[in-house]
C-alpha positions as CSV (number, residue, x, y, z in Angstrom):
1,X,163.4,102.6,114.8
2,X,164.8,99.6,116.2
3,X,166.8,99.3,119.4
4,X,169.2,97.1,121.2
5,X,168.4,96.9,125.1
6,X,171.0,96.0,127.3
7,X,169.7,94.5,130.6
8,X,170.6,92.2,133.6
9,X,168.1,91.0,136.0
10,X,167.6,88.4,139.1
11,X,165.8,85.6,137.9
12,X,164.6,84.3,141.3
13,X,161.1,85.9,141.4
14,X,160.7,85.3,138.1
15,X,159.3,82.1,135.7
16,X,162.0,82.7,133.0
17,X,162.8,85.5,130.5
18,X,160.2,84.1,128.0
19,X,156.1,85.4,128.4
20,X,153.5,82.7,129.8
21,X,150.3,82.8,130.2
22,X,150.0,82.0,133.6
23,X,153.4,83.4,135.3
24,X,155.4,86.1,135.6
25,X,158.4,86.8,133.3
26,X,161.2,89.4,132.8
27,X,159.5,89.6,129.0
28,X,156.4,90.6,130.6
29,X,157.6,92.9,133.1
30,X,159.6,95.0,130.9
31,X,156.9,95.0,128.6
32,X,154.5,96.1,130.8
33,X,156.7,99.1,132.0
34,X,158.0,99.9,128.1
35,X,154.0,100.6,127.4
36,X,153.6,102.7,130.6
37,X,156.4,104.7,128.9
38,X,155.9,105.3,125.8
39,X,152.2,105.1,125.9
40,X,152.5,102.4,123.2
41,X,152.8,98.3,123.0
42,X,156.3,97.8,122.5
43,X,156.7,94.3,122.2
44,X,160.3,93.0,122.9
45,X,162.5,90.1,121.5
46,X,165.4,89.0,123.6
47,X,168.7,87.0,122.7
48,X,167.7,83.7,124.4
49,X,165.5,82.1,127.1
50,X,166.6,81.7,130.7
51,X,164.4,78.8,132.5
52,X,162.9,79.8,135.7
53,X,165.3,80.9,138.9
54,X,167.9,81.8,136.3
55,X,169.7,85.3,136.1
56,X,171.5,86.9,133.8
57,X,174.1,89.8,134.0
58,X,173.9,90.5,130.5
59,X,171.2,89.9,128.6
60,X,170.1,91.7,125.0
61,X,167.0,92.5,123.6
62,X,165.6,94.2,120.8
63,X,162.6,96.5,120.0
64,X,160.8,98.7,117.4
65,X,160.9,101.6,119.7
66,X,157.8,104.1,118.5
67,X,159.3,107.5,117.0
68,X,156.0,108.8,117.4
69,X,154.7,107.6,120.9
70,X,152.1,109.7,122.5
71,X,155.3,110.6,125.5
72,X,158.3,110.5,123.0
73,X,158.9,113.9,124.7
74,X,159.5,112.7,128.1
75,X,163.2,112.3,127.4
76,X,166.0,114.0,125.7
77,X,168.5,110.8,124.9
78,X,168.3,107.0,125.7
79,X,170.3,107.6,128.6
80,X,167.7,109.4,130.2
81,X,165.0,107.1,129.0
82,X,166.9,104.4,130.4
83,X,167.2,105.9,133.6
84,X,163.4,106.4,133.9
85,X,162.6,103.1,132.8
86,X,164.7,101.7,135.8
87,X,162.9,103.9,138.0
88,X,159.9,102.3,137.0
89,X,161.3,98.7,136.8
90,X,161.5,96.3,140.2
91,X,165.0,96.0,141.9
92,X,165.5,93.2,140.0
93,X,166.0,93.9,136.4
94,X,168.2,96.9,135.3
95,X,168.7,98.2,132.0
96,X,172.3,99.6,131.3
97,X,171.6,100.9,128.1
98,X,169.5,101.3,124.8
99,X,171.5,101.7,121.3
100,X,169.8,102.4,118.0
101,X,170.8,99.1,115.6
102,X,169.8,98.8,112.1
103,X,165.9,97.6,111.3
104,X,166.9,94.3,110.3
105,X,169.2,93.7,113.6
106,X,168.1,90.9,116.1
107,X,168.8,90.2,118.9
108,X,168.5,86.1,118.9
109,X,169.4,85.3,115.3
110,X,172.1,87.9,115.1
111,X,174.1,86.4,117.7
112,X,177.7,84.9,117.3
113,X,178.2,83.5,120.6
114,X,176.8,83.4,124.1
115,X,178.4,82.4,127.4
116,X,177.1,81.2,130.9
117,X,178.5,81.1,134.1
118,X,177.3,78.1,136.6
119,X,178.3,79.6,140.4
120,X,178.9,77.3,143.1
121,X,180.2,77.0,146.9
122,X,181.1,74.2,149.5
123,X,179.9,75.6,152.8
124,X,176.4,77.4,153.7
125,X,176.5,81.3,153.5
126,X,172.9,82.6,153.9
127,X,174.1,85.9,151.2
128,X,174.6,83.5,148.6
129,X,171.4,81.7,148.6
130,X,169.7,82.4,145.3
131,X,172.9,82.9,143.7
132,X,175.4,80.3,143.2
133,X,174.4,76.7,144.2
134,X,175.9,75.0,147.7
135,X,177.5,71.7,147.0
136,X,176.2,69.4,149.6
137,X,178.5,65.8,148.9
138,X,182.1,65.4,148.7
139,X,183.1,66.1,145.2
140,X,186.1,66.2,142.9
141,X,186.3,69.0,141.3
142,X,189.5,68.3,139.3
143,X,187.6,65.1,137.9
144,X,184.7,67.5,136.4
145,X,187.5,69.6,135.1
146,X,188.4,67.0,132.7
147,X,185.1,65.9,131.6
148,X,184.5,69.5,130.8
149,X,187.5,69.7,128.9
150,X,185.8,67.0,126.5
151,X,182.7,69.3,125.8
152,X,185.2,71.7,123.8
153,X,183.8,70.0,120.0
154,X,181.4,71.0,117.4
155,X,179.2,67.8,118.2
156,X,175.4,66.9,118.9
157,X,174.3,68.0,122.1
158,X,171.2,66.2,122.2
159,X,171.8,64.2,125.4
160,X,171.4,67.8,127.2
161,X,168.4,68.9,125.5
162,X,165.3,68.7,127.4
163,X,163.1,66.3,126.0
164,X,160.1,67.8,124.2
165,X,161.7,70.5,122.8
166,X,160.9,72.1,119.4
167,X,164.7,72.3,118.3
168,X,165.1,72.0,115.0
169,X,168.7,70.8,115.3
170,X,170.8,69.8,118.1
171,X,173.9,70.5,116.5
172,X,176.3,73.0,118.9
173,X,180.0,74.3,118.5
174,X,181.3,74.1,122.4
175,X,184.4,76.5,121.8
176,X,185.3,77.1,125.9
177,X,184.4,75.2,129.0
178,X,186.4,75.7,131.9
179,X,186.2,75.1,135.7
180,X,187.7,77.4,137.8
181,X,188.2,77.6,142.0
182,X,188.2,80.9,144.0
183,X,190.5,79.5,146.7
184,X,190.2,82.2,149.1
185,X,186.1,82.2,148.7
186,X,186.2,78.7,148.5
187,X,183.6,78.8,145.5
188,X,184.1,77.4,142.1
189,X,183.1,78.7,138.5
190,X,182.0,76.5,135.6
191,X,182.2,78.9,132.5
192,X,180.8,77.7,129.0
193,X,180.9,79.7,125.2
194,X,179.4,77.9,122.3
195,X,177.6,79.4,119.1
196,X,174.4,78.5,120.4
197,X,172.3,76.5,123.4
198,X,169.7,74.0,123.3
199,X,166.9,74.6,126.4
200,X,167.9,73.3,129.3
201,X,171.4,72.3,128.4
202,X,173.5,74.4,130.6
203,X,171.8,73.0,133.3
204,X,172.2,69.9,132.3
205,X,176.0,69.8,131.6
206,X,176.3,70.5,135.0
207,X,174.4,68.0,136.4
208,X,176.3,65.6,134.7
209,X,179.6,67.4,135.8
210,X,178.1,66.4,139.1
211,X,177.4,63.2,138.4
212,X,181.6,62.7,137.8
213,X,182.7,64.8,140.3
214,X,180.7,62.4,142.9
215,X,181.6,59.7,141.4
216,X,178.6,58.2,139.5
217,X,180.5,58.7,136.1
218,X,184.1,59.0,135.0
219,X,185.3,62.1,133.3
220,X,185.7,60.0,129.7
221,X,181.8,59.0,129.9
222,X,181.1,62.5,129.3
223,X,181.7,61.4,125.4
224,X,179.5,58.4,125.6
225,X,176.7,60.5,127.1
226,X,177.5,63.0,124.0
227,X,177.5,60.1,121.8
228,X,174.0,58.3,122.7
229,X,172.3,61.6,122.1
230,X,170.0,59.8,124.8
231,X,168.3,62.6,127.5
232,X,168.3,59.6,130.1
233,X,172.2,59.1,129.7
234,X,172.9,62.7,131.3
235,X,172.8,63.7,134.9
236,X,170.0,65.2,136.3
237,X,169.4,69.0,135.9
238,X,171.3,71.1,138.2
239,X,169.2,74.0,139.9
240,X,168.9,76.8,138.1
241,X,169.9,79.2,141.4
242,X,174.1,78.9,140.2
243,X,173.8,79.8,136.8
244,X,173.9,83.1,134.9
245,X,173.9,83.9,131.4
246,X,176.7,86.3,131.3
247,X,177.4,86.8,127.2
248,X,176.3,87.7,124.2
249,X,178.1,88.7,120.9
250,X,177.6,90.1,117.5
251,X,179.7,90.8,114.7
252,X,178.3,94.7,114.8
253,X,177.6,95.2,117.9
254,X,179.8,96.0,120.7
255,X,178.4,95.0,124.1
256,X,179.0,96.9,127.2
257,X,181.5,95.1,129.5
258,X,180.2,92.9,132.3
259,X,181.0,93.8,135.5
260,X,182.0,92.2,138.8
261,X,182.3,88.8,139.3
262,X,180.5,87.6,136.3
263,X,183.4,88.8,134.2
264,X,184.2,86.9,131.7
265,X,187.6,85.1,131.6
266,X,190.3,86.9,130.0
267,X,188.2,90.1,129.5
268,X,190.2,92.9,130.3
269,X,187.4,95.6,130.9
């Protein structure tokens, strides 16, 4: 039967969510633990990739769990096989819950639209270090405001596409970008929604947002970079410490709400 798995995890220790030969991944983690399990390889597929040093706090992926597993009788539900499986799992991935989906449900292609949260502060607090990204320089954030207002379109996205990718188009519908300023923390949020991502392109939005809100670019040269479709014309990618991928939704599938600070705007949960 297939199943949905709901997860988050810290993506400092790791080299991504995808598996790689030579480094560790959440993919192979969880893997690793799901054969312990069941006593089976259950190989996983998850809704995206996260490069390496980024975290999610909600993250989906899908497996053809085995009805048949040599210990299929080591737990009565999924919620109490998802309570072992944290017990086996490092402090830095949780699984918050596993649904059965129809066989044909995935957890990539199915996907209607994903979000991402970029986190950020202006002064040096040693509990955020992993976590959202100190800003060093002077910068404007109500300049990078507007450029980001100019990434809401159904455009090519090329120009934040890392070069060398196997993307097969570049086309992306940008349906919410929105900088937002805890004043009391004095940290600021950068939230983005669009139908899909190219690799790397999160990252480097936000280097570019940089690049205005410093002063190197004006907020209108956002659409020139868009329009070049030229990797070069972007700002450099911002570290991947700040940023989370925080959504991901389906037309049948109702995700569990995200908690905390990486809340989605105008989620009410």
């Amino acid at each position: 039967m297939r199943v949905f798995i709901e997860l988050s995890y810290d993506g400092t220790p790791f080299h991504g969510w995808q598996r790689q030969p030579n480094a560790l991944t959440v993919q192979e983690v969880i893997e690793a633990q799901l054969a312990l399990f069941t006593g089976v390889q259950v190989p996983i597929m998850g809704c995206g990739r996260t490069d390496a040093g980024v975290h999610a706090s909600y993250f989906v992926a899908h497996a053809d769990w085995p009805e048949h597993s040599p210990k299929s009788k080591q737990y009565r539900d999924w919620s109490e096989a998802a309570w072992k499986l944290n017990g086996m799992l490092p402090k830095s991935i949780a699984i918050h819950r596993i649904t059965e989906v129809s066989n044909t449900a995935h957890a990539r292609f199915d996907a209607l639209e994903r979000g991402y949260v970029y986190r950020m502060h202006t002064y040096k607090d040693p509990f955020l270090e992993g976590r959202s990204v100190r800003v060093m320089r002077e910068t404007d954030f109500t300049a990078m405001q507007k450029a980001a207002q100019l990434l809401i379109r159904k455009d090519d996205f090329a120009a934040f596409c890392k070069a060398g990718s196997d993307q097969k188009s570049t086309i992306c519908d940008v349906r919410y970008a929105e900088l937002r300023e805890d004043v009391k923390e004095e940290q600021w949020t950068f939230e983005i929604r669009a139908d899909r991502f190219l690799r790397n392109m999160v990252r480097a939005i936000m280097g570019t947002l940089f690049d205005v809100g410093q002063g190197r670019m004006n907020p209108e040269d956002i659409l020139r970079v868009i329009q070049r479709r030229d990797r070069s014309e972007a700002g450099a990618s911002a570290p991947g410490s700040g940023l989370y991928l925080n959504q991901v939704t389906y037309a049948d599938f109702k995700a569990l709400p995200t908690k905390g600070f990486m809340k989605a705007a105008g989620d009410a949960n």
